[in-house]
N, C-alpha and C positions, 0 to 999 in steps of 0.2 A: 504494500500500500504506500503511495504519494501524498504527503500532504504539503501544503504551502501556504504561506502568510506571507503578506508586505506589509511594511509598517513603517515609521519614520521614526526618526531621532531626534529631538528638540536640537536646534541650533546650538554649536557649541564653539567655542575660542579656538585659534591654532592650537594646535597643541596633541598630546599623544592624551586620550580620555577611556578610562577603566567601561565600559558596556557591556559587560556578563550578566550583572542585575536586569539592565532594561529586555534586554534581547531576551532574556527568560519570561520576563512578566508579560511579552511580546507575546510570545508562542506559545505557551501556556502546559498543559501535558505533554510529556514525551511516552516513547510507549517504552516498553521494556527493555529491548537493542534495536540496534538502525544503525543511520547514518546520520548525522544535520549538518548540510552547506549552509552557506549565510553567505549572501552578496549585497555587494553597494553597487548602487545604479548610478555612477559616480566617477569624473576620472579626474575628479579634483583631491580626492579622499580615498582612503582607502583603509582597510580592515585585516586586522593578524592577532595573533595569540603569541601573548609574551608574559614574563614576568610579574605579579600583582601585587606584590608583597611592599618592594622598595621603590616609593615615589619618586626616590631618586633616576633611576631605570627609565622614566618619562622625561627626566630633563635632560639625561643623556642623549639621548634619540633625537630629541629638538637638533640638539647641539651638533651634533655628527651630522645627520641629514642636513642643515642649514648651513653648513661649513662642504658636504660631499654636491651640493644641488644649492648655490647663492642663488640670492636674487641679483637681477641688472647685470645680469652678462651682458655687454654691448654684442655679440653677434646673434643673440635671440630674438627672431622673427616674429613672433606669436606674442603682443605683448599686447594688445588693445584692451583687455581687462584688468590692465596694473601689472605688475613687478611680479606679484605673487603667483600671479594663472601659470605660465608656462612652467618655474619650478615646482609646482602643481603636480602639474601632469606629470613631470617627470618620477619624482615623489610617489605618486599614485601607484606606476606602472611599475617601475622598485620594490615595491610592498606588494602589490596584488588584489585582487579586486574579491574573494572569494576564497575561504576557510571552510574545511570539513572537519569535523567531531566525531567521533565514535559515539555512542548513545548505551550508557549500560545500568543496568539497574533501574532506569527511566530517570537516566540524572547525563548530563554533558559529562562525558570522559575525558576531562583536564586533569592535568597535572597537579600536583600540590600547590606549588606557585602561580598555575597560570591563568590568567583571564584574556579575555577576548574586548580588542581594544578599538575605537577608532581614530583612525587618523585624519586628524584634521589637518591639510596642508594652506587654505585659505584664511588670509585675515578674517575674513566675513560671509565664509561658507553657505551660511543656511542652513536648512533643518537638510538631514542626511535618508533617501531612502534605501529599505534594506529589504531583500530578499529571502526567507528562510524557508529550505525544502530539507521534509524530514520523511526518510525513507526507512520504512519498516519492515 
């Protein structure tokens, strides 16, 4: 059996934001074992499983991504939505659009540490939508 939800994510700040809570309260039961994908319909943003524990681990990520992908490179083309868009994309495409889980017990099969995060690569993104298909 296939099941699927779309849903959206309140607008949120640049930045790397913990989403494991929402995206549960999103889709609501899981069945016993499966699969669950989750995609952003998005190629400003994008979506991974890392770390939850040390908040630290988010501002590291800022930091490295914003230093491996600046803004205002004078030979980027694609700039008519600010400084921010094209690093964006590029950002986006690095990360990946789309996360699968194991499904056990009727619970996300994470790690001890891990949660499922979004990346915001926009100063003023918008509200994020997401895709969840859960295969039983």
């Amino acid at each position: 059996m296939i099941e699927q939800k779309e849903f959206s994510l309140r607008a949120q700040e640049r930045g790397y934001h913990l989403i494991t809570q929402e995206v549960l309260s999103a889709i609501g039961s899981l069945p016993k074992v499966g699969l669950f994908n989750l995609y952003i319909k998005h190629t400003s943003a994008a979506i991974t499983i890392n770390e939850n524990a040390d908040p630290s681990v988010l501002v590291d990520f800022e930091q490295i991504f914003n230093k491996i992908v600046p803004e205002n490179m004078p030979f980027l083309t694609h700039t008519v939505e600010g400084p921010d868009d094209m690093p964006a994309h590029i950002k986006a495409a690095m990360i990946g659009s789309s996360i699968s889980i194991p499904i056990s017990n009727h619970q996300l099969n994470l790690g001890t540490w891990q949660g499922i995060y979004l990346c915001e690569f926009r100063n003023y993104g918008g509200s994020r939508k997401l895709v969840a298909t859960i295969y039983s």
